[in-house]
DRENGU-829201 format. One line per field, with one value per residue (C-alpha): residue in one letter; x, y, z; residue number from 1. Coordinates in steps of 0.001 Angstrom, whole numbers, plus 524288, in hexadecimal, padded with zeros to 5 digits. Example, Ala and Ser with C-alpha at 12.3 -4.5 7.8 and 13.67 -1.06 7.14 Angstrom:
REM residues 2
type	(A|S)
x	(8300C|83566)
y	(7EE6C|7FBDC)
z	(81E78|81BE4)
seq	(1|2)
REM end
This chain:
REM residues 192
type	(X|X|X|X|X|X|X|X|X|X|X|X|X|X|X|X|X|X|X|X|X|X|X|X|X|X|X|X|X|X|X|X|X|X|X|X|X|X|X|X|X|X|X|X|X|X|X|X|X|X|X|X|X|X|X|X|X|X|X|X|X|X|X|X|X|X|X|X|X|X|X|X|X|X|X|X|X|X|X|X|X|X|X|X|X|X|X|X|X|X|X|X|X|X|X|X|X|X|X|X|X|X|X|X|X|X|X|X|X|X|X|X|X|X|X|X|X|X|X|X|X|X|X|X|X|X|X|X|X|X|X|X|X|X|X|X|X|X|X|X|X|X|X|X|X|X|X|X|X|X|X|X|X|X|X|X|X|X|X|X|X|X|X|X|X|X|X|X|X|X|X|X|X|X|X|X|X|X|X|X|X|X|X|X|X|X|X|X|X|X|X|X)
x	(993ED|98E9B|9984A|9A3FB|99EF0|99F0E|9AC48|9B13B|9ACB3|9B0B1|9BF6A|9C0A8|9BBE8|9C5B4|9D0C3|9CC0A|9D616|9CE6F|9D1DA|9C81F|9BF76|9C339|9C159|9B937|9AC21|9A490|99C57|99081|98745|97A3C|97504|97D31|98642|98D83|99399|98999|994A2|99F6A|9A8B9|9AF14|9A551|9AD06|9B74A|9AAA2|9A6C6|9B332|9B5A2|9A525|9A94C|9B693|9ADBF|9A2C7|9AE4E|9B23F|9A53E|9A115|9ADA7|9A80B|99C97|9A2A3|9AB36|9A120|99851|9A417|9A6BE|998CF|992DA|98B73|97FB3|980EC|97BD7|96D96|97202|96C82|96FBF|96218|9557D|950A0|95EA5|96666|96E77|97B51|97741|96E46|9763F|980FC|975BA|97040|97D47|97DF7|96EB7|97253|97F9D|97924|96CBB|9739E|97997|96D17|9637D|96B13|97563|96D4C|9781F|971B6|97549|97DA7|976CF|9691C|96C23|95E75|964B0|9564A|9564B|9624D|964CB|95C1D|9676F|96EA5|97970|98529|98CD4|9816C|981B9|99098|98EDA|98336|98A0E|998B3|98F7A|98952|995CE|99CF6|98FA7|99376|9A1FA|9A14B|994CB|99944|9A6A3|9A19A|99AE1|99D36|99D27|99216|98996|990AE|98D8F|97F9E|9736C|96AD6|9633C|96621|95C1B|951CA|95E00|9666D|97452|97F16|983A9|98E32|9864F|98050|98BC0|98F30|98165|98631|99127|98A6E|97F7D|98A50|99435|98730|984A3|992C1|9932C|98597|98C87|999F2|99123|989D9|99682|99C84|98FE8|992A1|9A039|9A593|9B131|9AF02|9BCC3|9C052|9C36E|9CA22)
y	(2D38D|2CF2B|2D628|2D226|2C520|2C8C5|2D012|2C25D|2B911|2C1FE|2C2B0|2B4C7|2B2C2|2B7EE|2B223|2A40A|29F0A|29EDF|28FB3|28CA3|2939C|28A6F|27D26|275A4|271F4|268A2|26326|25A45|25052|252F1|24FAF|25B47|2504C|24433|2417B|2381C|22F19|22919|2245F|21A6D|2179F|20DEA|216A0|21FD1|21337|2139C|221B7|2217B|214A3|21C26|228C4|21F3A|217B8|223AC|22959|21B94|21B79|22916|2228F|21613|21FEB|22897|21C32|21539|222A8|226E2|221DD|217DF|21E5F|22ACB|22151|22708|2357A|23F38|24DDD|24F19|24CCC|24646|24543|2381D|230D8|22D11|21E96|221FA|229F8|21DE9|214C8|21DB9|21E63|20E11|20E38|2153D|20EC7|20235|20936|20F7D|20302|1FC5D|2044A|209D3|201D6|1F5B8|1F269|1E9F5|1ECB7|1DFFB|1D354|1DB21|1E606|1EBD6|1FBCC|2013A|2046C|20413|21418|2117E|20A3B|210DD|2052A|209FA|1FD27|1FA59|20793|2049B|1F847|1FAC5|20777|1FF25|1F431|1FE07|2043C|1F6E0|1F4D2|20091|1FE7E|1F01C|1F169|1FEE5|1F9AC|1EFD8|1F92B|1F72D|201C4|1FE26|1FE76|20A1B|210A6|20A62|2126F|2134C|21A68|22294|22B7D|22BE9|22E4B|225F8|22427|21DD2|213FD|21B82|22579|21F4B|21CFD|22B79|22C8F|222AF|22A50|237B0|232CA|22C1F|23884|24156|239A2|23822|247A7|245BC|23AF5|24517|24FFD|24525|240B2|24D8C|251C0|245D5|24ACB|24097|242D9|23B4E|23338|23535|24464|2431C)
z	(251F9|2447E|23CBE|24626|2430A|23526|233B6|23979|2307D|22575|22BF9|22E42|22173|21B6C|222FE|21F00|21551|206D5|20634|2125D|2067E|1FB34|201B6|1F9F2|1FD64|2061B|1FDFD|20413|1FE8F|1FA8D|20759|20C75|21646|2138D|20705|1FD68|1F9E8|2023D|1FB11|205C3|20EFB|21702|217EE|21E1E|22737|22CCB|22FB8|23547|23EB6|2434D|246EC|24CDD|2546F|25903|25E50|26361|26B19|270D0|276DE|27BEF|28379|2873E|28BF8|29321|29C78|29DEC|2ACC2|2AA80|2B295|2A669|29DB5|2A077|2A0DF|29826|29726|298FB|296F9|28AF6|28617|28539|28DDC|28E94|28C68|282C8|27A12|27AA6|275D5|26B94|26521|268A6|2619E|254EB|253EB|2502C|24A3D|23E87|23BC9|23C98|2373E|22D6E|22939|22BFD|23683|23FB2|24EBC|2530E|2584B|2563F|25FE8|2611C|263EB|26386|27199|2764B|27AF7|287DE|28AA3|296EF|29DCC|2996C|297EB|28DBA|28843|28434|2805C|2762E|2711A|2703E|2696B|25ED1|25CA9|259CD|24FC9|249C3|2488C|2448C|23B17|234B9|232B2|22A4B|22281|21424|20AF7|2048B|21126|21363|20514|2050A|207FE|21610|21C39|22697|22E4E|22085|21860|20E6D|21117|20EB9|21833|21EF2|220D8|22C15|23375|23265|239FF|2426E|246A7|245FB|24FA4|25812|25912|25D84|268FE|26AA2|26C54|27539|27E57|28003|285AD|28E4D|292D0|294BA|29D39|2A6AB|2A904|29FE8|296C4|28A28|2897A|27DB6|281EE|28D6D)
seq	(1|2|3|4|5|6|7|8|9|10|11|12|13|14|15|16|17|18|19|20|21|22|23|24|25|26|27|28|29|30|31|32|33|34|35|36|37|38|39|40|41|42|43|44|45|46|47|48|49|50|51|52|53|54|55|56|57|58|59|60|61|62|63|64|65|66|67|68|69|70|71|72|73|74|75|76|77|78|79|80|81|82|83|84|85|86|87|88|89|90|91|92|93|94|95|96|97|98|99|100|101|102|103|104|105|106|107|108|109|110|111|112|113|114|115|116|117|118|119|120|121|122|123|124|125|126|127|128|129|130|131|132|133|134|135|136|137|138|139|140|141|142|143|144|145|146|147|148|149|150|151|152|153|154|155|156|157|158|159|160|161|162|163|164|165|166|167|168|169|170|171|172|173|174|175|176|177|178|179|180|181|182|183|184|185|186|187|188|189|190|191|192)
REM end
């Protein structure tokens, strides 16, 4: 089996056009990720609020068809609920902004404990609430805030890289909530 496996990789090998060869490239930053210097870092903003639009839009579905009484359902033990995963998303919307972006959350929205939270006309209306936070607050970004330094998780970064986080952290529970739905016989919307 090994040298099947071999006698493959040497046969495709050599039916891959030599140009896939000479592409230049990747090179990454020192930190082995992200590029250290945006050049346009509104231009960044606004492709990071389109993506976080997008994903937000995933869960306001995804809350709007789930049964209200699934709000406390877990996949099992130990594991979070569908309530709780809608709030956590909800929690860190505003907490990015606010711890590290110095955002504050609007009219002194105290988030802190806010995931025990299991009504599910509350549950939307906290996670619409962060979201329009993040969309109105972000948007008014400037580059500078965007280009100046934070910290994020014990690490200095640049401005926009916390709203790459943002989204990041958003589109894994976005992934979470699909297979929650999907196990409660529930079609996200979006795919139908």
């Amino acid at each position: 089996m090994k040298r099947t496996f071999s006698t493959a990789l040497v046969i495709a090998a050599t039916l891959v056009p030599a140009s896939v060869f000479a592409q230049p490239a990747v090179v990454l930053s020192p930190n082995g990720f992200v590029p250290t210097t945006v050049t346009d870092p509104v231009t960044i903003r606004d492709e990071v609020l389109d993506h976080f639009q997008r994903s937000s839009y995933k869960i306001s579905e995804l809350a709007r068809v789930m049964p209200a009484e699934k709000f406390s359902w877990a996949p099992g033990e130990g594991v979070m609920e569908v309530g709780e995963v809608y709030m956590h998303i909800a929690r860190y919307n505003f907490m990015y902004l606010d711890q590290n972006l110095g955002i504050a959350p609007p009219d002194g929205f105290d988030y802190s404990d806010i995931e025990s939270l299991r009504d599910k006309e509350q549950v939307r209306e906290i996670h619409d609430m962060s979201v329009r936070h993040v969309v109105e607050q972000v948007g008014a970004l400037a580059a500078e805030a965007l280009d100046g330094e934070t910290e994020l998780y014990g690490r200095q970064v640049q401005g926009w890289a916390v709203l790459l986080q943002l989204v990041s952290h958003m589109n894994e529970h976005v992934g979470q909530s699909v297979a929650y739905a999907r196990m409660n016989g529930i079609v996200p919307p979006w795919s139908n």
